[in-house]
Backbone bond lengths (Angstrom), bond angles and torsions (degrees), N, CA, C in turn:
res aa  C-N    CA-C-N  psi(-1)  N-CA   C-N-CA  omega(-1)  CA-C   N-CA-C  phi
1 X - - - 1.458 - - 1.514 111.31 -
2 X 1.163 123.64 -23.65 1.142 123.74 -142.06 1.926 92.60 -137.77
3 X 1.442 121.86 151.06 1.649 111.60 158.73 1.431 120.24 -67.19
4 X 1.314 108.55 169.28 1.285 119.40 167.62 1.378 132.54 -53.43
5 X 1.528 122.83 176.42 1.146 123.71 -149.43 1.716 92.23 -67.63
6 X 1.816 116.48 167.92 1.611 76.67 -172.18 1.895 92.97 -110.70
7 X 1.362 98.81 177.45 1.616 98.54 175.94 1.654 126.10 -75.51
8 X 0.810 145.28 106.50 1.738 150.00 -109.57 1.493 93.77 -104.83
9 X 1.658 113.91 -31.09 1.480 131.09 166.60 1.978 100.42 -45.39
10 X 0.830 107.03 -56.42 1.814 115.89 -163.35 1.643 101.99 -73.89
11 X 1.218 118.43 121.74 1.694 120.62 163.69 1.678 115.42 -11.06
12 X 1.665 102.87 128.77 1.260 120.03 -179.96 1.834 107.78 -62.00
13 X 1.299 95.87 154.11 1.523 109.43 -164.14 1.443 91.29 -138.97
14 X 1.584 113.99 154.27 1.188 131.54 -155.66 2.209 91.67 -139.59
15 X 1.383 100.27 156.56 1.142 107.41 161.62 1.862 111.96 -132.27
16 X 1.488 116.76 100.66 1.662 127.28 172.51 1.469 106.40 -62.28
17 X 1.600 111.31 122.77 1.537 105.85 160.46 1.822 97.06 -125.99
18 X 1.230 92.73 164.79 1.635 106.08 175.44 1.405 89.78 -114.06
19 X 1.368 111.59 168.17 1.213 124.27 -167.40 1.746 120.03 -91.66
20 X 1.432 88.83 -90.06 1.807 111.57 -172.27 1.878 97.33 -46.30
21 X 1.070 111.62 130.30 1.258 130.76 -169.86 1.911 135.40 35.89
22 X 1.485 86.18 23.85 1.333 118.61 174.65 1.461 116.17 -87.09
23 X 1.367 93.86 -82.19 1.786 119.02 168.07 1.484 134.78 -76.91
24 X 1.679 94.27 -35.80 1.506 125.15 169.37 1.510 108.70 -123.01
25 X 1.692 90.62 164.64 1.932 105.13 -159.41 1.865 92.28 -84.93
26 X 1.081 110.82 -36.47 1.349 110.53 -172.34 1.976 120.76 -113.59
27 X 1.454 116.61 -169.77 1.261 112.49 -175.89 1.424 101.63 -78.44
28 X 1.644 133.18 139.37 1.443 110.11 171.82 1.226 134.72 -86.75
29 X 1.835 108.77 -8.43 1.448 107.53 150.02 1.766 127.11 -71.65
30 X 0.897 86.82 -34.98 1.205 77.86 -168.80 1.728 106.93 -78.73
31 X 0.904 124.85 11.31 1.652 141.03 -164.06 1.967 86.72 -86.28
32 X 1.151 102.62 -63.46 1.283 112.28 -172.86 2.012 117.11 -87.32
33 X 0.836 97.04 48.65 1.327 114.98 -167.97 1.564 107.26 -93.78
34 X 1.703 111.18 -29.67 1.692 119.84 -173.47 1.184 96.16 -70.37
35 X 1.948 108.96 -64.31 1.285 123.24 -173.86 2.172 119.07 -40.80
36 X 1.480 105.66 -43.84 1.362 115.50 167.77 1.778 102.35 -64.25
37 X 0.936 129.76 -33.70 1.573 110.83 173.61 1.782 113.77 -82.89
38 X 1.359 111.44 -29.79 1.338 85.52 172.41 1.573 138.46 -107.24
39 X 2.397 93.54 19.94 1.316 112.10 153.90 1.682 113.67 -81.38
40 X 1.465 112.61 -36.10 1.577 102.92 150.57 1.525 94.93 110.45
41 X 1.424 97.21 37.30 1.717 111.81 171.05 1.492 100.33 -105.81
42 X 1.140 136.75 -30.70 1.332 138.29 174.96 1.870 116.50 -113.77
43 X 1.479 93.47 131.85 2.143 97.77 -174.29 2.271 91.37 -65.42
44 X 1.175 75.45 -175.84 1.710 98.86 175.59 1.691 97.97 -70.49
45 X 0.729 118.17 -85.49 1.793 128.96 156.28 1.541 96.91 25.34
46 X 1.692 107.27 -80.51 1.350 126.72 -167.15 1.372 100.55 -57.25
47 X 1.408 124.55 -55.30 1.381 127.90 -132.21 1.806 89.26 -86.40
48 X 1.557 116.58 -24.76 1.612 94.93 178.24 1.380 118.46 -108.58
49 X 1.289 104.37 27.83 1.623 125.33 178.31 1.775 91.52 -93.68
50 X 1.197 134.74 -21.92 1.403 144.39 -153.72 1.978 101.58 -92.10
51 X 1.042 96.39 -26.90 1.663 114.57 -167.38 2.066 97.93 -92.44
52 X 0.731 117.27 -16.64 1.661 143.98 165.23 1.318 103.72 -65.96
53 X 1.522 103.10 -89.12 1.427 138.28 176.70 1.672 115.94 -11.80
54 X 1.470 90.83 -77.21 1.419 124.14 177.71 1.545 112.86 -44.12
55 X 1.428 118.98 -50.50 1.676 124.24 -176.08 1.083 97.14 -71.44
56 X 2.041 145.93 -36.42 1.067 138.66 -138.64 1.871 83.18 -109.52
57 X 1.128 150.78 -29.44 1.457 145.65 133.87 1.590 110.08 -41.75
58 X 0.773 119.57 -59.02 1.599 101.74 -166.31 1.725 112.86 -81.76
59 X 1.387 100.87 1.51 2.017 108.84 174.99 1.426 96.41 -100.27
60 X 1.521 127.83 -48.42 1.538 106.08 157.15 1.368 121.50 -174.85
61 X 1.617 103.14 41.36 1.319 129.92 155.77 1.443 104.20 62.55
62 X 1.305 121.62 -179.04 1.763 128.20 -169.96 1.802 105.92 -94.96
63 X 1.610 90.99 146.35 1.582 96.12 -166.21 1.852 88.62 -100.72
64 X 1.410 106.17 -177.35 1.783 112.26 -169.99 1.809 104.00 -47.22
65 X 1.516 96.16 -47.58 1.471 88.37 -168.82 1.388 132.96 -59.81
66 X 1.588 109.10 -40.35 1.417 121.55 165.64 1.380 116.35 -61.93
67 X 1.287 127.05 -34.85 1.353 126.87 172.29 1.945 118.86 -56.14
68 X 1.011 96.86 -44.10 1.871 111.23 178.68 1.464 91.01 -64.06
69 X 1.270 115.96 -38.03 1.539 111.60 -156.99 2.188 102.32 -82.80
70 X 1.539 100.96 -31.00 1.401 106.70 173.86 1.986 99.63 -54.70
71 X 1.319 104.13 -46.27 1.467 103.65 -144.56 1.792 96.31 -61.40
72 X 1.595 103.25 -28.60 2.049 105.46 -163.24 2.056 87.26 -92.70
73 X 1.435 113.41 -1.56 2.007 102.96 170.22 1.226 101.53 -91.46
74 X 1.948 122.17 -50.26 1.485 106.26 -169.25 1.539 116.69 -71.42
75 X 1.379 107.80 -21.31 1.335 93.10 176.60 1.439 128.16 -89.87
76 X 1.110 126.53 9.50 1.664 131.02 130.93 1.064 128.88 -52.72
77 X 1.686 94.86 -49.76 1.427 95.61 -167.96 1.622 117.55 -52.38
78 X 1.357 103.08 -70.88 1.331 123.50 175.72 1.633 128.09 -42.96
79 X 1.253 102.28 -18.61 1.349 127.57 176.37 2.075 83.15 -36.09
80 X 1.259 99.80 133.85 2.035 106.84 152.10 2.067 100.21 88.14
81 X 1.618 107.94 -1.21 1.301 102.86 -177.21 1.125 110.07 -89.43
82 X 1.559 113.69 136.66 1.582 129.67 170.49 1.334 109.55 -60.20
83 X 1.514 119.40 111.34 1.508 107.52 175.81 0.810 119.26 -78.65
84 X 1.742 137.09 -12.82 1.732 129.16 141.90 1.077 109.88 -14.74
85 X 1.549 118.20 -77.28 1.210 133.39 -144.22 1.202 100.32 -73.20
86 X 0.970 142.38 -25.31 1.752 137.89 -148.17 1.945 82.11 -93.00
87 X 1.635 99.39 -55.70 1.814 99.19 -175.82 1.583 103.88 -49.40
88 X 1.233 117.37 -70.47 1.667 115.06 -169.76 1.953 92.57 -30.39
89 X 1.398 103.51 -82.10 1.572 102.45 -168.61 1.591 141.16 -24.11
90 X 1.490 84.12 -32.17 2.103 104.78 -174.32 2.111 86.71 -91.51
91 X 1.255 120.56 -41.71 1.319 115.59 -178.96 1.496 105.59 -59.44
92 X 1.173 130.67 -74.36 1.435 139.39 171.93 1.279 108.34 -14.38
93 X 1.490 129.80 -74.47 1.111 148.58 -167.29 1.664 118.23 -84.68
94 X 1.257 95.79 -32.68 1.994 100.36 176.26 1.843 109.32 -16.10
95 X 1.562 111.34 -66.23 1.389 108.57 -170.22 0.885 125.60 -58.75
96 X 1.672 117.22 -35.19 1.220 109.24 -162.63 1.494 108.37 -102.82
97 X 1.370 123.65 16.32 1.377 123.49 167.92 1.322 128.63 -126.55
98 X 1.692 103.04 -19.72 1.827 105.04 167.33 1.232 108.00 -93.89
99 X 1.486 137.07 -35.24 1.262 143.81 -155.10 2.036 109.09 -81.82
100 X 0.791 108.50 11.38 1.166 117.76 -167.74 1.681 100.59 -131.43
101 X 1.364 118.81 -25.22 1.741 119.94 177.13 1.757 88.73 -116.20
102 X 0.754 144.98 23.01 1.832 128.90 154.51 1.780 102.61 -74.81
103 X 1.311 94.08 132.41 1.936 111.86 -178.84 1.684 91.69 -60.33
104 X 1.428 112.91 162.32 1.083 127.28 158.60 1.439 111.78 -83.95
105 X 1.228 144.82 -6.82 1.109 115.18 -147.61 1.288 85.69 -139.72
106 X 1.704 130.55 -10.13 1.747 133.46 172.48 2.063 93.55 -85.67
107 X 1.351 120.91 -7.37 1.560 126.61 -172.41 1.429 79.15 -89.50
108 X 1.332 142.42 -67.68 1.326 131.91 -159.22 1.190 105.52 -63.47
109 X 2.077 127.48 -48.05 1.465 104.62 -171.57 1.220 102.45 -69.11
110 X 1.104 142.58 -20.53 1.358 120.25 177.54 1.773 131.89 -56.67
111 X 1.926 90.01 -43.72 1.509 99.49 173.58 1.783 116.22 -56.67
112 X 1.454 106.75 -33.93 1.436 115.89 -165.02 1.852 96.09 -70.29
113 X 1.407 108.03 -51.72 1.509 103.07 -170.78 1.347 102.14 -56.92
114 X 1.039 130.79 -48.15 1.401 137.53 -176.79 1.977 105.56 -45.37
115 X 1.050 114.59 -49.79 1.126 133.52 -173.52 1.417 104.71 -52.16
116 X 1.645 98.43 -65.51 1.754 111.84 -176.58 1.797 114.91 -58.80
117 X 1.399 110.25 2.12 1.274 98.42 -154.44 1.054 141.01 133.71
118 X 1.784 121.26 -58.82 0.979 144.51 -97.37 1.966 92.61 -132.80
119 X 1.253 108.41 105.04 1.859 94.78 -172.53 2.092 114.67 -67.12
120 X 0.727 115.53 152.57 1.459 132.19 177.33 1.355 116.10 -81.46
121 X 1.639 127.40 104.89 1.403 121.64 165.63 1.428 115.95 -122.75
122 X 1.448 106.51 128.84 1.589 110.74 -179.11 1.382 108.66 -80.61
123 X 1.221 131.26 142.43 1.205 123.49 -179.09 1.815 117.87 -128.41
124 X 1.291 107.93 94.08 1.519 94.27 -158.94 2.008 121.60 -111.78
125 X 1.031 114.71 177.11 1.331 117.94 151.66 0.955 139.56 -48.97
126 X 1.709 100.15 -43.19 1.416 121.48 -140.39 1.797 93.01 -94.86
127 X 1.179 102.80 -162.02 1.330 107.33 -170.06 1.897 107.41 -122.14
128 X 1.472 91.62 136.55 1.702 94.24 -176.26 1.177 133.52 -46.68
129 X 1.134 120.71 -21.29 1.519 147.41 159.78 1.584 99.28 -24.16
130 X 1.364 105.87 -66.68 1.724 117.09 -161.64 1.447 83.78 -112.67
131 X 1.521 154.56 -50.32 1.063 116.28 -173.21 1.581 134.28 -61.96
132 X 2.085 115.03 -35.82 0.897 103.81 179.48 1.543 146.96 -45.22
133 X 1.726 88.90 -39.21 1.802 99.10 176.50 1.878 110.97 -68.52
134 X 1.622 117.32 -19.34 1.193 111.40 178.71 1.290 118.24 -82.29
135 X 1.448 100.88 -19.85 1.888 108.08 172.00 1.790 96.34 -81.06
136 X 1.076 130.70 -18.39 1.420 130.54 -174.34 2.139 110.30 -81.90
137 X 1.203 95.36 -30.21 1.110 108.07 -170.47 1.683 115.09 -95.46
138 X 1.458 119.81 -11.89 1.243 137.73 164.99 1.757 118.03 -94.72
139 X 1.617 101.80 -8.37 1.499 102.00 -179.44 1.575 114.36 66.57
140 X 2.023 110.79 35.96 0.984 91.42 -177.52 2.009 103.08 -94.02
141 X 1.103 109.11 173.19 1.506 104.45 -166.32 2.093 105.26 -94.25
142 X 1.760 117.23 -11.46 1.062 92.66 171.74 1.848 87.90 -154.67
143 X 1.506 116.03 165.32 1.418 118.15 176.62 1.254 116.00 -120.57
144 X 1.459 142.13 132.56 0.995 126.52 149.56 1.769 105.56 -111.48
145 X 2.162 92.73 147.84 1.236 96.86 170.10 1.409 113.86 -165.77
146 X 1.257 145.02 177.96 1.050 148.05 -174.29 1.944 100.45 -46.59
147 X 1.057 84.88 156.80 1.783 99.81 152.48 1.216 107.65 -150.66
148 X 1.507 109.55 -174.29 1.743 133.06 -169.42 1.369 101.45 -175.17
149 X 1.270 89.08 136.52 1.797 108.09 171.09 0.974 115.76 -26.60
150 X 1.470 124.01 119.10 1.681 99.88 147.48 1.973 118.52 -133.36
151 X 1.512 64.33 146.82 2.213 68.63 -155.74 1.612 110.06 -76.44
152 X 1.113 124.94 -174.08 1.359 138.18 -152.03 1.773 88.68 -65.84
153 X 1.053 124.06 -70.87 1.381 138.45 -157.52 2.146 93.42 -43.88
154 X 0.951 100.94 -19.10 1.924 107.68 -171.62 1.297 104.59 94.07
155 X 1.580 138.73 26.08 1.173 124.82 -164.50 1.931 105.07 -130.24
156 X 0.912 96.02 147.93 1.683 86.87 -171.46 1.363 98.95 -64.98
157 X 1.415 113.97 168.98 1.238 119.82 175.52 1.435 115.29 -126.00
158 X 1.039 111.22 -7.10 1.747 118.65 164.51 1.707 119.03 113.18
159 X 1.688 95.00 4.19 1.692 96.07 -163.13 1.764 84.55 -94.32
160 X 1.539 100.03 165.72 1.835 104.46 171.01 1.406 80.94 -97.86
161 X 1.303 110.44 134.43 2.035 107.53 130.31 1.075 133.63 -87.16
162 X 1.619 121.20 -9.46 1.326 125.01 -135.53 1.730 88.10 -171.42
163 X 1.457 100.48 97.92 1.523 92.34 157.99 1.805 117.31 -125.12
164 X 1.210 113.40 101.82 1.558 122.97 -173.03 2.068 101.13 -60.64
165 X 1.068 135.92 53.22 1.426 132.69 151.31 1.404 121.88 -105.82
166 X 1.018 125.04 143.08 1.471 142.84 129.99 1.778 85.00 92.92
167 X 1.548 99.59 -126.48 1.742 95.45 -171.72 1.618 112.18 -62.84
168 X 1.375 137.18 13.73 0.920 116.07 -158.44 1.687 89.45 -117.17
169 X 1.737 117.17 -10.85 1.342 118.51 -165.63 1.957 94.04 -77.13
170 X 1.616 93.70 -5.66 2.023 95.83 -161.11 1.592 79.40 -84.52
171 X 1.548 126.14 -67.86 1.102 126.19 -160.18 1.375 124.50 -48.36
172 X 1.640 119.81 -6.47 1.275 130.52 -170.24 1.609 86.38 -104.87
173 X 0.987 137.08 -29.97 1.568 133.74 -160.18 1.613 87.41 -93.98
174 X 1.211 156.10 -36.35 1.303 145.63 -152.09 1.750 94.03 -90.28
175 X 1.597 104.85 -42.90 1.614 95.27 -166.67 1.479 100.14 -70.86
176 X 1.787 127.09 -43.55 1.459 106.36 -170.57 1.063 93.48 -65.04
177 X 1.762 156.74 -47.00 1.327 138.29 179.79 1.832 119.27 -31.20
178 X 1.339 104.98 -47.04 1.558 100.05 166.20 1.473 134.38 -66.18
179 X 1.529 88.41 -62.88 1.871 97.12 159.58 1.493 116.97 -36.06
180 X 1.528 107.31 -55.96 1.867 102.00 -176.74 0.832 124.68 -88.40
181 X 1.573 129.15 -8.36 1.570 132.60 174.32 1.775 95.39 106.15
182 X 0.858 131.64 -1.09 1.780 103.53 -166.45 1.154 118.30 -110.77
183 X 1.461 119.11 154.85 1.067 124.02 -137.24 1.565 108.04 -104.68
184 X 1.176 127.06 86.67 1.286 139.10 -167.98 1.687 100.56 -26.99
185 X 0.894 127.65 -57.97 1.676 128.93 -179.36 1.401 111.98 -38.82
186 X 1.235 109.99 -35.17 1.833 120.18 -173.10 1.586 95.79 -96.16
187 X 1.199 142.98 -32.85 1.831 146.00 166.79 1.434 106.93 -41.71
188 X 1.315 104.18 148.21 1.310 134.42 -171.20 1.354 117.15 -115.63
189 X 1.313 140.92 117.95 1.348 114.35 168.29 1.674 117.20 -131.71
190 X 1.823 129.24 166.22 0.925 105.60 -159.85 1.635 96.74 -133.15
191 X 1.319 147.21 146.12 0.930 133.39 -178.63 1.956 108.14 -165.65
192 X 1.533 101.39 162.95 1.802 98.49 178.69 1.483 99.99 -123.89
193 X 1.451 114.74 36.23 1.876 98.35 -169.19 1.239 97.62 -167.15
194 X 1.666 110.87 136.09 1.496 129.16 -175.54 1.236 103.68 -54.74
195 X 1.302 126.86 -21.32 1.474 122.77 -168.44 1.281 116.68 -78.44
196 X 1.449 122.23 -7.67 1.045 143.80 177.17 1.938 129.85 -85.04
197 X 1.859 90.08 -21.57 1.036 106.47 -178.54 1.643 122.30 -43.97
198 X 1.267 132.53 -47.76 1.815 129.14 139.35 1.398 117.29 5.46
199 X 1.637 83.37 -74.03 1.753 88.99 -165.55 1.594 112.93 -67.63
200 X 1.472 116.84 -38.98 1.583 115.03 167.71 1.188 123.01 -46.39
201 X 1.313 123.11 -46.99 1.157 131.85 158.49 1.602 143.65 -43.82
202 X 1.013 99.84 -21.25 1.478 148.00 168.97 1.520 112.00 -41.55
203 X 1.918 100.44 -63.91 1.365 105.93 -147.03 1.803 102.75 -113.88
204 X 1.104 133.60 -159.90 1.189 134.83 169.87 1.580 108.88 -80.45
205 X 1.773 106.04 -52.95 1.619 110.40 -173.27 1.350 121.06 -98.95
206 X 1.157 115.61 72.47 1.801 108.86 -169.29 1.196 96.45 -74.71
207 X 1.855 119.76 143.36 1.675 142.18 169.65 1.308 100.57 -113.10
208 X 1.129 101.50 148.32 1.715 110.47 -179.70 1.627 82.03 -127.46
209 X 1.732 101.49 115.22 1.760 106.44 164.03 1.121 108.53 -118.41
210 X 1.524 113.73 126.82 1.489 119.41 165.69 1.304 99.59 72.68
211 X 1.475 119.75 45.04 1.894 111.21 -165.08 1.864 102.58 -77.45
212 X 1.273 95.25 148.53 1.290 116.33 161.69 1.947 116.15 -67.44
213 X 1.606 101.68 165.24 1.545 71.55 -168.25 1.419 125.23 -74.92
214 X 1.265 107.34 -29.00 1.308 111.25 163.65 1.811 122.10 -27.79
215 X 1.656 90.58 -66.18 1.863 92.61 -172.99 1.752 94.69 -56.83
216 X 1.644 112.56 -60.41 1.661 100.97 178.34 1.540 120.15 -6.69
217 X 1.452 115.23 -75.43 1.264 127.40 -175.53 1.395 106.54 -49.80
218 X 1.311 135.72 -31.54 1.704 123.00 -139.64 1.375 87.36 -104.32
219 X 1.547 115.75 -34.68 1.497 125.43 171.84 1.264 132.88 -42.34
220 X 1.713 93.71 -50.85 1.968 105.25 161.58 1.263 120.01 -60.77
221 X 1.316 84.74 -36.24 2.042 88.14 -160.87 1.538 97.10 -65.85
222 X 1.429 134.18 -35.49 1.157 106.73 173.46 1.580 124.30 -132.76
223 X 1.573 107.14 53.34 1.242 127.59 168.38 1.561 107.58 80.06
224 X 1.268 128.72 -4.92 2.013 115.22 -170.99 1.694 95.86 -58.82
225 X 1.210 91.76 155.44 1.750 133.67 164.82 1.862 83.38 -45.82
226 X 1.281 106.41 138.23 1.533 125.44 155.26 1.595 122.88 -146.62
227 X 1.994 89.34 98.92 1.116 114.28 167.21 1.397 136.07 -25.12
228 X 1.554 154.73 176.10 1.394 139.83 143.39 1.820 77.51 -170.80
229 X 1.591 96.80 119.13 1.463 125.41 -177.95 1.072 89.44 -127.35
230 X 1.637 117.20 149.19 1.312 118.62 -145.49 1.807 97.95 175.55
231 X 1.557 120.38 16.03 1.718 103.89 -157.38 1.747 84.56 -143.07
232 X 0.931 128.59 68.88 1.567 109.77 -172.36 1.430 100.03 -92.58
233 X 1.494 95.45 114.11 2.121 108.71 -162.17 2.298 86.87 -121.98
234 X 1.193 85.44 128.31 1.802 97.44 169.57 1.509 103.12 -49.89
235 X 1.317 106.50 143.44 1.639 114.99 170.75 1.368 118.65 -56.51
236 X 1.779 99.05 -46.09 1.638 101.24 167.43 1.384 121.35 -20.85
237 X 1.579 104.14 -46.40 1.633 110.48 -133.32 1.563 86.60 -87.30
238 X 1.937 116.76 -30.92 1.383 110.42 -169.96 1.783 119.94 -90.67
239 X 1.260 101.61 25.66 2.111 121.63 -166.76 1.778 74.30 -85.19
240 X 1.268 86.06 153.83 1.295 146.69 -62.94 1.876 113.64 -36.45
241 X 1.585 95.07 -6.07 1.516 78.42 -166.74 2.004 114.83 -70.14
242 X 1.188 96.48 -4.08 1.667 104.68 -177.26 1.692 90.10 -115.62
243 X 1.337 111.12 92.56 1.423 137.35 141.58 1.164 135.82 -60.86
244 X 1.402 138.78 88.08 1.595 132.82 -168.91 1.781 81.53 -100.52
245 X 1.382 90.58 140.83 1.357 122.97 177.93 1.246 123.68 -84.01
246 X 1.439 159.25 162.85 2.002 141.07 178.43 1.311 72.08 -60.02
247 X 1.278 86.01 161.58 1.944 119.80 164.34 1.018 105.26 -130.47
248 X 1.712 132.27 162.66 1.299 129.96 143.18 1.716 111.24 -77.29
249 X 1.251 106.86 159.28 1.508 135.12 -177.12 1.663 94.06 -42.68
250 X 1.492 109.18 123.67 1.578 107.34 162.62 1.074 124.40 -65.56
251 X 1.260 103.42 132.62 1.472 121.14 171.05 1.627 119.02 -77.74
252 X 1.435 110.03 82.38 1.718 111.47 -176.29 1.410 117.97 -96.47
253 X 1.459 120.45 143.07 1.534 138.25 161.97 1.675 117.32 -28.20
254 X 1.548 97.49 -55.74 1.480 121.97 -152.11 1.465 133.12 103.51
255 X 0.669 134.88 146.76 1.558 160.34 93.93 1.936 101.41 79.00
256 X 1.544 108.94 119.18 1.133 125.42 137.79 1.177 105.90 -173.10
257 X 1.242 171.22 -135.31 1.949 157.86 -145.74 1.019 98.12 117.13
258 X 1.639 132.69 36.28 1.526 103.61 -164.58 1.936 93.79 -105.95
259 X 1.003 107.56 110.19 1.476 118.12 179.17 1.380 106.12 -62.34
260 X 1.312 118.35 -65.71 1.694 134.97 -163.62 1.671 96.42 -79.58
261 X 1.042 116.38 24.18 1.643 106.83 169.80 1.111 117.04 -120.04
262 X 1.358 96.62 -4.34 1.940 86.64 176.04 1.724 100.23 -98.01
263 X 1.664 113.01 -33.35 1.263 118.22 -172.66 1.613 105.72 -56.51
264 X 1.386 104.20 -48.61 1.844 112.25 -176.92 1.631 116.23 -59.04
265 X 1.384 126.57 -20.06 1.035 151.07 -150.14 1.753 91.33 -113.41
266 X 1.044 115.89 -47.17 1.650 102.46 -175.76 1.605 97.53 -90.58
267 X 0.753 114.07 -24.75 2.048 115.12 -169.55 1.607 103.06 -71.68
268 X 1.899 99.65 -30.11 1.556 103.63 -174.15 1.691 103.28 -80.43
269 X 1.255 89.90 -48.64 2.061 91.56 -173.04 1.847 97.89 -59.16
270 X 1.113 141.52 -54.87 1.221 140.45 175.78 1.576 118.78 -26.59
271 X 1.570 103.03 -71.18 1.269 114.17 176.84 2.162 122.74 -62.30
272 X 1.465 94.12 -15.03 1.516 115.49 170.23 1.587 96.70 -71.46
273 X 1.354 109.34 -66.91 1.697 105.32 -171.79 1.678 114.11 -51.34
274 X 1.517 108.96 -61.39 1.528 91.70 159.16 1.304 147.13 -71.02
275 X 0.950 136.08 -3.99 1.417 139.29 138.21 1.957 107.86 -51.75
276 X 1.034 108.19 -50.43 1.710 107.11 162.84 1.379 128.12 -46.02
């Protein structure tokens, strides 16, 4: 699928993936959305607004506007959460709820880039909280992702610092391109959402996985690879043939976990349109 091993002489090369229906079958906040209700960061309310949520993402996920509109719900929401607690919770639960929705076939490009050379960066929405351990658990070598304040007490405070979408997922890919040496022309990146279009743009190899229709179209129009992942098999099941190699320590954004904010955020814009 992929070229050969690469020549180590020639500028370092990177492979960009996005996450939620990229790497994984589902959203990864909102994946852990049960576990946040029965750590007791989210009421009942939230937690079956998430079961909504989830079908209306995976039929064809949030367009620019709803997304801006997630970023001014989760960060209320979350406002007063122990970011201990949110880590213990996504740690506790990590296996038994991402490891079972990772694609088979984003586990192989990963093994292959790895193979060629080529280091692994997830690049997400979501918040480091829940992405880091999933970039930890894929053997990817660095993360980017949202962050949010968090004030003295360890508790968020509700401000974003750090929002990893749209042009800003490119601007994070150009600086580790400087910082690490690699040569964006030789980069790879992988994504299922127009919102992403920046970062494709970005690299030499843009993939359109699982594209929305939007990316569909932008994909033809100028020839990228179009993915269709479709096998989400447990890592367990792919040992030994899915080998993660040592890594160095991820390099993460920080901090947001907010599961029930994307669900509250689509249940709210929904019920806005019909009432409209």
């Amino acid at each position: 699928m992929l070229k050969g091993v690469e020549n180590h002489s020639l500028p370092r090369a990177a492979a960009f993936f996005d996450l939620d229906k990229t790497v994984i079958a589902k959203s990864s906040t909102l994946t852990f959305s049960k576990s946040f209700y029965q750590g007791g960061l989210i009421n009942r309310r939230a937690a079956l607004r998430t079961a909504y949520a989830q079908f209306v993402f995976l039929a064809g996920g949030l367009d620019h506007d709803q997304m801006e509109r997630m970023r001014e719900y989760l960060s209320a929401l979350c406002r007063g959460w122990n970011v201990q607690q949110v880590r213990e919770i996504v740690a506790e639960t990590l296996h038994d709820l991402i490891d079972p929705i990772i694609y088979d076939e984003a586990a192989s490009l990963i093994e292959e880039h790895h193979a060629a050379g080529r280091d692994v960066v997830i690049v997400s929405t979501s918040g480091a909280e829940v992405v880091e351990p999933i970039g930890e658990l894929l053997g990817a070598d660095r993360v980017v992702a949202t962050r949010m304040v968090v004030g003295e007490d360890g508790c968020f405070t509700g401000e974003v610092e750090y929002y990893a979408y749209g042009p800003t997922k490119a601007e994070a890919i150009r600086e580790l391109a400087a910082s690490e040496g690699y040569d964006l022309d030789r980069c790879y990146a992988y994504s299922d959402s127009v919102t992403d279009l920046p970062m494709l743009r970005t690299v030499g190899h843009p993939h359109a996985v699982n594209p929305d229709r939007a990316l569909r179209r932008e994909a033809l129009a100028h020839g990228w690879p179009v993915l269709e992942f479709r096998r989400p098999v447990p890592l367990k099941k792919r040992l030994p043939a899915f080998s993660v190699p040592p890594r160095p320590a991820l390099v993460a954004a920080a901090a947001i976990g907010a599961a029930a904010a994307t669900a509250g955020l689509v249940w709210y814009a929904s019920r806005r349109r019909a009432t409209a």
